[in-house]
BALOBA-1460 file (C-alpha; in Angstrom, 3 decimals):
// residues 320
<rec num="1" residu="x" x="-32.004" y="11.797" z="-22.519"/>
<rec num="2" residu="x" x="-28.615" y="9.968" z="-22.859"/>
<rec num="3" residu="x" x="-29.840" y="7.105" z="-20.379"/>
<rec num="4" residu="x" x="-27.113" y="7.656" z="-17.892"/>
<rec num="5" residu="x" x="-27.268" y="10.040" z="-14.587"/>
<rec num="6" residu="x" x="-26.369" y="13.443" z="-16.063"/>
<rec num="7" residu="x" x="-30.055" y="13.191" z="-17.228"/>
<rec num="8" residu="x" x="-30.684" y="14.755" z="-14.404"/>
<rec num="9" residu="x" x="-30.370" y="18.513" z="-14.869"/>
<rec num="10" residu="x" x="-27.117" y="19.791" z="-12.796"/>
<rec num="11" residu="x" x="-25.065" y="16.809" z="-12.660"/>
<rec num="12" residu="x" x="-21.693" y="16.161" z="-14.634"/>
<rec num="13" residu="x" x="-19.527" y="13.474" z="-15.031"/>
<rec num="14" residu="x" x="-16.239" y="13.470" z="-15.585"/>
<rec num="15" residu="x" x="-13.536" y="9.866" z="-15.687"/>
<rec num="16" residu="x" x="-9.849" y="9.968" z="-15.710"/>
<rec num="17" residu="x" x="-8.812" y="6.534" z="-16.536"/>
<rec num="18" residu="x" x="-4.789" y="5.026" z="-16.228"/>
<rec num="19" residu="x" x="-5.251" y="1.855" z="-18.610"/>
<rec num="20" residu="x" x="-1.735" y="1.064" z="-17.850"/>
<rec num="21" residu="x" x="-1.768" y="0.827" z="-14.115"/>
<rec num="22" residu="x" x="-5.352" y="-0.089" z="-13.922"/>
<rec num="23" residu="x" x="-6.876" y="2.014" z="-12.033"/>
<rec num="24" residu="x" x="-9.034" y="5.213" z="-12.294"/>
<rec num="25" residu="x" x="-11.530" y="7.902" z="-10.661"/>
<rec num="26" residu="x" x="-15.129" y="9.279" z="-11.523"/>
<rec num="27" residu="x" x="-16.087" y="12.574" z="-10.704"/>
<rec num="28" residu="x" x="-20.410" y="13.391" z="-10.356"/>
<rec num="29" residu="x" x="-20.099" y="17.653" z="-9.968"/>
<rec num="30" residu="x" x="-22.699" y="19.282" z="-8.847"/>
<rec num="31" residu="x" x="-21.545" y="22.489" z="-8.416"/>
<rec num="32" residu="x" x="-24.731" y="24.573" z="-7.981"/>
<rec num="33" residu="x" x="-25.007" y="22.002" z="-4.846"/>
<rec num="34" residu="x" x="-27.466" y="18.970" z="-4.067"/>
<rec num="35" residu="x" x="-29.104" y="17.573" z="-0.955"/>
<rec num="36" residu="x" x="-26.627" y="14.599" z="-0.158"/>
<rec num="37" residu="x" x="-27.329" y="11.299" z="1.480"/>
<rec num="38" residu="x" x="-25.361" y="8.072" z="1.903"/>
<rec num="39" residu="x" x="-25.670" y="4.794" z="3.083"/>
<rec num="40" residu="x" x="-23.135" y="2.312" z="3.841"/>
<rec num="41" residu="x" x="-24.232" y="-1.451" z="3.816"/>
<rec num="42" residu="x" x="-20.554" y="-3.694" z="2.994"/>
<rec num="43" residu="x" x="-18.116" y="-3.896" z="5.884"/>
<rec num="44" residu="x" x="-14.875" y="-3.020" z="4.420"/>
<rec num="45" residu="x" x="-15.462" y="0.612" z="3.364"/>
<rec num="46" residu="x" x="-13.220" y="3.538" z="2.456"/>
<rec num="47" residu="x" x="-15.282" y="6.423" z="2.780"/>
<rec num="48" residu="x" x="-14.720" y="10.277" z="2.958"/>
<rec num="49" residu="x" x="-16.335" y="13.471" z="4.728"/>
<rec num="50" residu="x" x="-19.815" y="10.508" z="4.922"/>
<rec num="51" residu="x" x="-20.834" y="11.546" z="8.686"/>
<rec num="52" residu="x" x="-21.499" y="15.082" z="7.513"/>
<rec num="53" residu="x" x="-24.569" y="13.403" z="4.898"/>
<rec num="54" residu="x" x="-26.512" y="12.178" z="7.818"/>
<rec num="55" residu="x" x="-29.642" y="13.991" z="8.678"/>
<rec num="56" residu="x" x="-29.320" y="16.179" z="11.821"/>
<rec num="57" residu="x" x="-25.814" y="18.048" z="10.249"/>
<rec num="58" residu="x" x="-25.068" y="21.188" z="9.851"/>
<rec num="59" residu="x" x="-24.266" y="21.001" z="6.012"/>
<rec num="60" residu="x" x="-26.999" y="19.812" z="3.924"/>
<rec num="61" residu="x" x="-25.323" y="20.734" z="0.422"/>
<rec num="62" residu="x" x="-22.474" y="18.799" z="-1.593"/>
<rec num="63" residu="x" x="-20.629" y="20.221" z="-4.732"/>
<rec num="64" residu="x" x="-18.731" y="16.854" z="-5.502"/>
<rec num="65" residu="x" x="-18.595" y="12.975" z="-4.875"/>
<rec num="66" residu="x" x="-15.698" y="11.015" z="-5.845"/>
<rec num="67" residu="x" x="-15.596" y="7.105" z="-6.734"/>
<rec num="68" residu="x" x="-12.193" y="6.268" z="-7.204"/>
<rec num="69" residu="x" x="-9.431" y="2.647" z="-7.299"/>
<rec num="70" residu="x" x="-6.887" y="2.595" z="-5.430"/>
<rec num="71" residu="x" x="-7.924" y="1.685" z="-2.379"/>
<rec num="72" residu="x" x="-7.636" y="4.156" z="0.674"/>
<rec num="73" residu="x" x="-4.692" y="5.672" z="-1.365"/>
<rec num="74" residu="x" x="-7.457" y="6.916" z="-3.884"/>
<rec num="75" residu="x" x="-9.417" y="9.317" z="-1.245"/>
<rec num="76" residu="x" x="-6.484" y="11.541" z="-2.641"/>
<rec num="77" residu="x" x="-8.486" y="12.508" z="-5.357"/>
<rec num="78" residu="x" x="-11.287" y="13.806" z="-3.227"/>
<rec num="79" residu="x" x="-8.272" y="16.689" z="-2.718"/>
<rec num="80" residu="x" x="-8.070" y="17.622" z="-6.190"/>
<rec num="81" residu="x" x="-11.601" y="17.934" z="-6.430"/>
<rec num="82" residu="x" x="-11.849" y="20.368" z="-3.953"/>
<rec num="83" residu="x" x="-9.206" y="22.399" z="-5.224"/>
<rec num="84" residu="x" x="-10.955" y="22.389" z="-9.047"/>
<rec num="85" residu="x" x="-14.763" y="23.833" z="-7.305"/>
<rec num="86" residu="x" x="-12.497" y="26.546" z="-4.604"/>
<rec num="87" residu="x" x="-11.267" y="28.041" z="-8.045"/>
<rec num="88" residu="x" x="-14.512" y="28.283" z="-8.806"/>
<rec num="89" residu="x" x="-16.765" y="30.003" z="-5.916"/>
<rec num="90" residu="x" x="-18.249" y="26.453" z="-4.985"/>
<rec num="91" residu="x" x="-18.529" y="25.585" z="-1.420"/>
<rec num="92" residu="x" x="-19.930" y="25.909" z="2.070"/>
<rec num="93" residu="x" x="-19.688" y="29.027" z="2.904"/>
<rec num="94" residu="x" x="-17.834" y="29.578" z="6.128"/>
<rec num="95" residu="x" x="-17.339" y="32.924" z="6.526"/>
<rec num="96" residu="x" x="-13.399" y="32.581" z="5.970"/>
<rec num="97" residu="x" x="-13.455" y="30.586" z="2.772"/>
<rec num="98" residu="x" x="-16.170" y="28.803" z="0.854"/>
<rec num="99" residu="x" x="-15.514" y="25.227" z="1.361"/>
<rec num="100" residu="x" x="-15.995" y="22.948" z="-1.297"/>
<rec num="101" residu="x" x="-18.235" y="19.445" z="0.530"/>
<rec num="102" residu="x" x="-16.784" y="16.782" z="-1.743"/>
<rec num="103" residu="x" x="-17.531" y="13.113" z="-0.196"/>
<rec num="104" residu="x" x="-15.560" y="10.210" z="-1.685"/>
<rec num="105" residu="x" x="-15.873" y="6.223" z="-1.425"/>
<rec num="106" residu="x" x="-12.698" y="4.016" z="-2.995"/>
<rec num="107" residu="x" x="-12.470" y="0.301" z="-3.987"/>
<rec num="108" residu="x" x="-9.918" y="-1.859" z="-3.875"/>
<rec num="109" residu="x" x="-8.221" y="-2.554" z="-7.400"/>
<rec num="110" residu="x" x="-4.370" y="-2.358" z="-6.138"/>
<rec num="111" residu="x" x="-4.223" y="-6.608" z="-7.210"/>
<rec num="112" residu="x" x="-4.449" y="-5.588" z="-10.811"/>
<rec num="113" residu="x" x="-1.957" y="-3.348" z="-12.904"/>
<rec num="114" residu="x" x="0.370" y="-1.618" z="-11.549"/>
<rec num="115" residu="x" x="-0.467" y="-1.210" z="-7.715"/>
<rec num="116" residu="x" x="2.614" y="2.326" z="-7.311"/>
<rec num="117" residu="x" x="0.259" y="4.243" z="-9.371"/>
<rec num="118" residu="x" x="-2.967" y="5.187" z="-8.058"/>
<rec num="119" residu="x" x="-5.849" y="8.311" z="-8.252"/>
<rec num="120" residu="x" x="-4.530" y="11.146" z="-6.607"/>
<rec num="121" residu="x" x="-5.101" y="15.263" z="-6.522"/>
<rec num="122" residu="x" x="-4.123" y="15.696" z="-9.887"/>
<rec num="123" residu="x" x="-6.472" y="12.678" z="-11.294"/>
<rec num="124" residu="x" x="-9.520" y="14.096" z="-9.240"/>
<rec num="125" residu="x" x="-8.806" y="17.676" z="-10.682"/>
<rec num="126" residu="x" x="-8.453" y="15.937" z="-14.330"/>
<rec num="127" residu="x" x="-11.996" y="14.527" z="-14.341"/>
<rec num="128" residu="x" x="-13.570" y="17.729" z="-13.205"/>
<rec num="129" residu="x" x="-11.922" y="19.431" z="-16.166"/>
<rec num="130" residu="x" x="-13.385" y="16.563" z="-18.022"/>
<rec num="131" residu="x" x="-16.944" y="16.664" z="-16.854"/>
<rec num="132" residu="x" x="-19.988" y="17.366" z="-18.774"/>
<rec num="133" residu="x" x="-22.841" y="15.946" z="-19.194"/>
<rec num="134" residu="x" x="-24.209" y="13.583" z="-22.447"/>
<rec num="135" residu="x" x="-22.948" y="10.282" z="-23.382"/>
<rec num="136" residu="x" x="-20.761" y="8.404" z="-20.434"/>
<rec num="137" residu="x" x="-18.143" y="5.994" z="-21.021"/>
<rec num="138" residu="x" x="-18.712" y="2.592" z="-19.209"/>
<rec num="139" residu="x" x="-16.741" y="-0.566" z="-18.676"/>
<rec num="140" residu="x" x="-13.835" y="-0.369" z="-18.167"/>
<rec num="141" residu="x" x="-13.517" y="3.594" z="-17.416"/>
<rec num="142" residu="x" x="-12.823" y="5.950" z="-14.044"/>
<rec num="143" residu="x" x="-13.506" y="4.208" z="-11.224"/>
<rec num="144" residu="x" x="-14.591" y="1.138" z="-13.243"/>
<rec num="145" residu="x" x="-10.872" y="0.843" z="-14.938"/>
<rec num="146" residu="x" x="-9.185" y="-1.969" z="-12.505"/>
<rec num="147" residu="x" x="-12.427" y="-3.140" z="-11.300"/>
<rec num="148" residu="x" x="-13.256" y="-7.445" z="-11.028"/>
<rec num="149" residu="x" x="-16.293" y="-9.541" z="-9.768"/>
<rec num="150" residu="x" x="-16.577" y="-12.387" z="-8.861"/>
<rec num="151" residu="x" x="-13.680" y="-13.477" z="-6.872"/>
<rec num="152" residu="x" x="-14.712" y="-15.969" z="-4.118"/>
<rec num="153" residu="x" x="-11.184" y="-18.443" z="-5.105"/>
<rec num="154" residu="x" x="-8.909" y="-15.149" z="-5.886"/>
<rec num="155" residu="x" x="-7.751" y="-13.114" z="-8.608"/>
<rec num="156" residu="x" x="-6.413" y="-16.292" z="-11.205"/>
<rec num="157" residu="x" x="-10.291" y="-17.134" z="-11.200"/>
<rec num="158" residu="x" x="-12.575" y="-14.162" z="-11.352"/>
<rec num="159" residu="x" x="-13.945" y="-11.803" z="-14.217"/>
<rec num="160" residu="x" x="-13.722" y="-8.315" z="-15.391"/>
<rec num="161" residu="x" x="-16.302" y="-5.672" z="-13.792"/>
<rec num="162" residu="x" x="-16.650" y="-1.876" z="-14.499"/>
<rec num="163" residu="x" x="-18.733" y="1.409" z="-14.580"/>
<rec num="164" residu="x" x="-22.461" y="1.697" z="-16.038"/>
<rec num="165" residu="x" x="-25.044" y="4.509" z="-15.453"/>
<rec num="166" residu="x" x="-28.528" y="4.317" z="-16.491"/>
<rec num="167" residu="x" x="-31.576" y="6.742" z="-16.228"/>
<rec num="168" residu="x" x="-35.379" y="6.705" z="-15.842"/>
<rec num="169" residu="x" x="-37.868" y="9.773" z="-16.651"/>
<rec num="170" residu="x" x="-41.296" y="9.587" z="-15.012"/>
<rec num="171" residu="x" x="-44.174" y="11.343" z="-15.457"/>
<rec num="172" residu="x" x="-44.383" y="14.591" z="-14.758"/>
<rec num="173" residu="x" x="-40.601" y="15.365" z="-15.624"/>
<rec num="174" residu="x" x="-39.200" y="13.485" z="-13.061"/>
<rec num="175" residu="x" x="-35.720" y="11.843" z="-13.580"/>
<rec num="176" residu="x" x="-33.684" y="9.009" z="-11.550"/>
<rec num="177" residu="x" x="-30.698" y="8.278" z="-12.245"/>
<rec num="178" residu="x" x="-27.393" y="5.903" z="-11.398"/>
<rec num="179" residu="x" x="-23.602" y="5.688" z="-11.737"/>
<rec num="180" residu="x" x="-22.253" y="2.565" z="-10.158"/>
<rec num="181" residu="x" x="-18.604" y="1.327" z="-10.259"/>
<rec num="182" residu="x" x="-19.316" y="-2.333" z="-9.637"/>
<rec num="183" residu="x" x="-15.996" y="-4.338" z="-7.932"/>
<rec num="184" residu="x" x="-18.031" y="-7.184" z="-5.995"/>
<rec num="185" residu="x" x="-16.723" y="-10.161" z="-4.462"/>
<rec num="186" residu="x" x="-20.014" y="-12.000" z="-5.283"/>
<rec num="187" residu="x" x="-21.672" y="-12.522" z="-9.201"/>
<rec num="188" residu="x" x="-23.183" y="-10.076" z="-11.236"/>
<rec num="189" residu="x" x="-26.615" y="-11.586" z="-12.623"/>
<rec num="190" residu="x" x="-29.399" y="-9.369" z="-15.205"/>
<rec num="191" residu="x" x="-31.586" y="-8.241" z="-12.450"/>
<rec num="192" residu="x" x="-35.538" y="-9.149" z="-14.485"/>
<rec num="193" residu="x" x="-34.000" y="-12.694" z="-15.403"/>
<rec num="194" residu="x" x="-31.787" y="-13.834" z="-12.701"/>
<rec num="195" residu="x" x="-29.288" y="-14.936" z="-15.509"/>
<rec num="196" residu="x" x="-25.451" y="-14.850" z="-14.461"/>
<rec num="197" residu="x" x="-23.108" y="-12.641" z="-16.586"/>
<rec num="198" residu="x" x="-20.654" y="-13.473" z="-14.311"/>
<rec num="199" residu="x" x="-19.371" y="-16.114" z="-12.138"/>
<rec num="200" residu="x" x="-16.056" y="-17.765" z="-10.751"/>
<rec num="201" residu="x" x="-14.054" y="-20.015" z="-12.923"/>
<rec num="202" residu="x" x="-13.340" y="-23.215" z="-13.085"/>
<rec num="203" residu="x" x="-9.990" y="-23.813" z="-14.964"/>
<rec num="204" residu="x" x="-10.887" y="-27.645" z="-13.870"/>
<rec num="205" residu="x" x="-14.170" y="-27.919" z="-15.897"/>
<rec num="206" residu="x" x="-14.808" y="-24.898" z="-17.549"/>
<rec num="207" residu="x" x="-17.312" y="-22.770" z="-17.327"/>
<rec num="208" residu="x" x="-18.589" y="-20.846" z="-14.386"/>
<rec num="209" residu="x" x="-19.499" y="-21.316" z="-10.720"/>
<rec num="210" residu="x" x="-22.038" y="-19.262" z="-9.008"/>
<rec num="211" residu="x" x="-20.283" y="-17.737" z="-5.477"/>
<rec num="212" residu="x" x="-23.703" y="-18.290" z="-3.474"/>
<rec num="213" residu="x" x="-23.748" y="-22.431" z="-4.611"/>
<rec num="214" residu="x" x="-19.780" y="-22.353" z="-3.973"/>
<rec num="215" residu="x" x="-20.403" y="-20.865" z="0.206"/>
<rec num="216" residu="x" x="-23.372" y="-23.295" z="0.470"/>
<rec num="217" residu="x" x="-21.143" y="-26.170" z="-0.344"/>
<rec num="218" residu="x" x="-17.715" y="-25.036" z="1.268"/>
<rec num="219" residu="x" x="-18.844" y="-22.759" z="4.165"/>
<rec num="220" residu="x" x="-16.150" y="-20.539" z="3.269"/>
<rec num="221" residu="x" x="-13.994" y="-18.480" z="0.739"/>
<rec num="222" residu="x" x="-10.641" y="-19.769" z="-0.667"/>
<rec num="223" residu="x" x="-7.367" y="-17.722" z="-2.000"/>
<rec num="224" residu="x" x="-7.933" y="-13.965" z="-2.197"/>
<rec num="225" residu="x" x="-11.146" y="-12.355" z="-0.958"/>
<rec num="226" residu="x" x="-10.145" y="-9.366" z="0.240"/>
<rec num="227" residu="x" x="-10.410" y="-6.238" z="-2.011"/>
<rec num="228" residu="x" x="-13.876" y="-5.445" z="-3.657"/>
<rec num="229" residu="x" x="-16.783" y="-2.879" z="-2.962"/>
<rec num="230" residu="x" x="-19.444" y="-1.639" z="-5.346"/>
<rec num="231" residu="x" x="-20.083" y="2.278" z="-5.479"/>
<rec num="232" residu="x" x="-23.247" y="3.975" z="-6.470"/>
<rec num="233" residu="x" x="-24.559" y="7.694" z="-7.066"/>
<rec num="234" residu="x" x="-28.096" y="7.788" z="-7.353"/>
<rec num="235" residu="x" x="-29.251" y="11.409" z="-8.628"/>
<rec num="236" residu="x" x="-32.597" y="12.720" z="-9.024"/>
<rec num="237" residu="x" x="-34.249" y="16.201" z="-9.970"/>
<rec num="238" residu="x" x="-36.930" y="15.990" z="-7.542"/>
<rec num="239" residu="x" x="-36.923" y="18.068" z="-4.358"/>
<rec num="240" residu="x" x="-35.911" y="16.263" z="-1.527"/>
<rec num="241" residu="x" x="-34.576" y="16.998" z="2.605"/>
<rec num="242" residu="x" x="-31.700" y="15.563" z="3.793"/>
<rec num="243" residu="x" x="-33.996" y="12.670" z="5.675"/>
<rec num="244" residu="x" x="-35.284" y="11.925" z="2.464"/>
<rec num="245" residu="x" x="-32.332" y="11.465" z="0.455"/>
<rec num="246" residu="x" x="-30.580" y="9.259" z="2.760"/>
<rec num="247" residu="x" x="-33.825" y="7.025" z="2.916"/>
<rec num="248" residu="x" x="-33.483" y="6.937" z="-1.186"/>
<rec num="249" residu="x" x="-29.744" y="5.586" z="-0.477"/>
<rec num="250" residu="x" x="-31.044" y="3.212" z="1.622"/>
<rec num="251" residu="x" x="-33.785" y="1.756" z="-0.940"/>
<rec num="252" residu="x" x="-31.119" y="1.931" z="-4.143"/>
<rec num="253" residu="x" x="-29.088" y="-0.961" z="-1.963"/>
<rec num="254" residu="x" x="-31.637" y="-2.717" z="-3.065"/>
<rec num="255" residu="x" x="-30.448" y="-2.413" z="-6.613"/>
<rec num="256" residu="x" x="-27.188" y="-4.303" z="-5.501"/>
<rec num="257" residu="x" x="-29.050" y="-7.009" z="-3.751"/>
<rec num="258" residu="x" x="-30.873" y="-7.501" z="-7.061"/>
<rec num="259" residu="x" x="-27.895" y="-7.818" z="-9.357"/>
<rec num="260" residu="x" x="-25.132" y="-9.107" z="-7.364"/>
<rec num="261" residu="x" x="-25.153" y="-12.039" z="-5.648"/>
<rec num="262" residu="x" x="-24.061" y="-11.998" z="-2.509"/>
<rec num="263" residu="x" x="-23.466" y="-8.616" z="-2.066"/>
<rec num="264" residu="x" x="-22.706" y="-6.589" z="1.468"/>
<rec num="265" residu="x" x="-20.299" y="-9.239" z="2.986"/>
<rec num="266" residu="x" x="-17.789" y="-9.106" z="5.252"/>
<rec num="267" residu="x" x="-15.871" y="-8.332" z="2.051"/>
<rec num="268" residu="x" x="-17.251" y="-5.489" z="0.589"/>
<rec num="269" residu="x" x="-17.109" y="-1.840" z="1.313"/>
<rec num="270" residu="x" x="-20.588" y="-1.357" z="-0.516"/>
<rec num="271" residu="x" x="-21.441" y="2.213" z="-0.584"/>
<rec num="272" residu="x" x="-24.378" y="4.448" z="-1.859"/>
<rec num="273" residu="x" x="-24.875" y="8.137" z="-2.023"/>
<rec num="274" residu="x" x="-27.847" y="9.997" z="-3.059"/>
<rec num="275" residu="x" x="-28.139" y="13.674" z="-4.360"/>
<rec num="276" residu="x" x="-31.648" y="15.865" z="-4.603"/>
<rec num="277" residu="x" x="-30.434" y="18.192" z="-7.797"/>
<rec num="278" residu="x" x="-33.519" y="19.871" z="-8.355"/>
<rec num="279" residu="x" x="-37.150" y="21.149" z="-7.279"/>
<rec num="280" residu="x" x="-39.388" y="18.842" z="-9.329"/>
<rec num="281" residu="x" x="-42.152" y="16.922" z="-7.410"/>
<rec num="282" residu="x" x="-41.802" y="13.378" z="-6.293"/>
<rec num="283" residu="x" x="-42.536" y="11.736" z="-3.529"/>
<rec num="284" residu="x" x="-39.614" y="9.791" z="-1.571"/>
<rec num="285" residu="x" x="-40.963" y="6.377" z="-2.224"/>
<rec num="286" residu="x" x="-41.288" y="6.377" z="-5.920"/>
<rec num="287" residu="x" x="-37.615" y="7.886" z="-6.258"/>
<rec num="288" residu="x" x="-36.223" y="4.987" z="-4.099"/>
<rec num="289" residu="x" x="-38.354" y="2.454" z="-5.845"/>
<rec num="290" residu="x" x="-37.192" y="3.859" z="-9.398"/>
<rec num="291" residu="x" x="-33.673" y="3.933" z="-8.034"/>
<rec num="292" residu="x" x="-33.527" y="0.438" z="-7.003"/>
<rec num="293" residu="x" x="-33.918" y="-0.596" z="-10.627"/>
<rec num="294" residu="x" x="-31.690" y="2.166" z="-12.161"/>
<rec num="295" residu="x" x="-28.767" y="1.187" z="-9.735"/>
<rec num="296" residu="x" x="-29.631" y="-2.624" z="-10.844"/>
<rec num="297" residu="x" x="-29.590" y="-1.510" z="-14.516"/>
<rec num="298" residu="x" x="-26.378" y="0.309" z="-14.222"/>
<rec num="299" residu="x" x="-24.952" y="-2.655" z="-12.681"/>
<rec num="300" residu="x" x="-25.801" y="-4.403" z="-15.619"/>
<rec num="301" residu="x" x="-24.786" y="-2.136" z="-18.312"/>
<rec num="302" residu="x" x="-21.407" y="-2.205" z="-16.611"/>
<rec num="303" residu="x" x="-20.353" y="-6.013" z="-16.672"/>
<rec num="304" residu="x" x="-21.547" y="-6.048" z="-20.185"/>
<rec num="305" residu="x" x="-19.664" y="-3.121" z="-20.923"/>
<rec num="306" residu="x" x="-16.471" y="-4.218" z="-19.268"/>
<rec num="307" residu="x" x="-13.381" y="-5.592" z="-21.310"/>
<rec num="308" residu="x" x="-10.925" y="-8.148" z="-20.732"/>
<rec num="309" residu="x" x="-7.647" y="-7.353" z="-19.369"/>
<rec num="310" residu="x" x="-4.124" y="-8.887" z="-18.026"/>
<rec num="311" residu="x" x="-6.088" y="-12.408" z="-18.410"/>
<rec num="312" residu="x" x="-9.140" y="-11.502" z="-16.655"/>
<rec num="313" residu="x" x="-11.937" y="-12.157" z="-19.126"/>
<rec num="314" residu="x" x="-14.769" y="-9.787" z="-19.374"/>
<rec num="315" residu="x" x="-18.682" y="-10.912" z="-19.461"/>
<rec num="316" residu="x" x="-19.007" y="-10.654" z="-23.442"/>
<rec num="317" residu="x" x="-16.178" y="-12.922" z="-23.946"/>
<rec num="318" residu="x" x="-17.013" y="-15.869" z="-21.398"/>
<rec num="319" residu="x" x="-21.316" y="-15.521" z="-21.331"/>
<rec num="320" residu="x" x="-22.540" y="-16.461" z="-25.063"/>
């Protein structure tokens, strides 16, 4: 067990990050093909081949998701995926071609770096040559690379956020697990504490404001609140139908409402997928509940991960 989601057995990750520009994709390959499920909670999403996931489709298998920056620019990647499992024999067969299923979801990280440069075919076909499973990179990595929190009065006052993946193995060799690329408008908090690790600052006073206290007291946003959206995969090994999956999605938003506060505003594009990898037992409700505190964990793991860049100060140097 490395503690992230390639615990589970047929998933890889793989991260192509452009430190210069900012900006970055995260491949989760699973080319033998998963059960796929999604649910889409913020209202400013940028979302790829998503209808197909809903129960009552035709395809019930995916070979790919892609989280990537760049805003709608970045479901370019998705391309480059697909390309990277053809080559390969993975897809849906249709009789002509196999066709590779590879849903995508993109944040918004065009304010930061350099906003010309941003994931495309070639970046998405980069991280599948990089993926494997074992120790992930998190903070400031793939889709995590340009991501911020935290930005209720714009981009001169918010914080750094990232990628983090975490895993939990039950009994009976069952295994959740989360990758989330966390780019929130509201504050990331640890999720068994309710302490902030993030918040908006205050160049006035110092120190940090919490978004919730700041719409409570203004009854609205200030300077630049466009651009966010968190992104999760939740994986698991036990067998599950498309139905069930997309109820697990459902449940794991709960893991955002738990570490990010607010989370699925008018702002946000927040978007979670789900995959059944495997044919272990486990019953739908104890994989959602399980993946409701990996997603929160990841969450976690990525603000405290994250580093500071072009002036926008990370967690670990603002929270002592």
């Amino acid at each position: 067990m490395f503690g992230n989601i390639t615990d589970v057995p047929g998933v890889k990750v793989g991260q192509v990050s452009d430190l210069a520009a900012l900006t970055g994709c995260t491949v989760i390959l699973t080319e033998a093909g998963a059960v796929g499920g999604v649910d889409v909670r913020g209202a400013a999403p940028g979302t790829r081949e998503t209808d197909l996931l809903q129960a009552g489709r035709l395809v019930d298998k995916v070979h790919g998701i892609v989280l990537s920056g760049g805003s709608a620019f970045g479901l370019d990647a998705a391309g480059g995926v697909m390309r990277y499992l053809e080559e390969r024999g993975c897809g849906f067969d249709a009789g002509a071609a196999k066709v590779p299923i590879v849903p995508a979801a993109v944040l918004f990280d065009l304010h930061v770096g350099d906003s010309s440069r941003r994931p495309d075919a070639a970046m998405g076909y980069a991280a599948c040559a990089a993926a494997r499973t074992g120790p992930l990179e998190e903070g400031n990595a793939g889709a995590g690379t340009g991501a911020t929190v935290s930005k209720y009065r714009g981009m001169a006052n918010c914080m750094k956020g990232g990628i983090g993946s975490w895993s939990s193995s039950l009994a009976g060799g069952l295994i959740v697990g989360a990758i989330v690329a966390v780019n929130a408008f509201g504050d990331a908090v640890e999720w068994r504490n309710g302490t902030y690790l993030t918040g908006v600052r205050d160049p006035a006073a110092g120190g940090l404001l919490r978004t919730a206290d700041l719409l409570r007291s203004e009854g609205g946003g200030a300077g630049f609140q466009a651009g966010n959206t968190t992104l999760a995969v939740v994986a698991t090994n036990a067998a599950l139908t498309k139905a069930e999956v997309n109820k697990v999605a459902q449940m794991a938003h709960n893991g955002l409402a738990l570490a990010l506060r607010p989370v699925h505003t008018m702002f946000d594009g927040d978007t979670v997928f789900a995959l059944s990898c495997g044919t272990a037992a486990g019953d739908v409700n104890t994989v959602g509940t399980v993946a409701v505190e990996v997603v929160a964990e990841a969450i976690k793991r990525a603000v405290l991960a994250a580093a500071s860049v072009e002036g926008i100060p990370a967690s670990r140097d603002v929270v002592k």
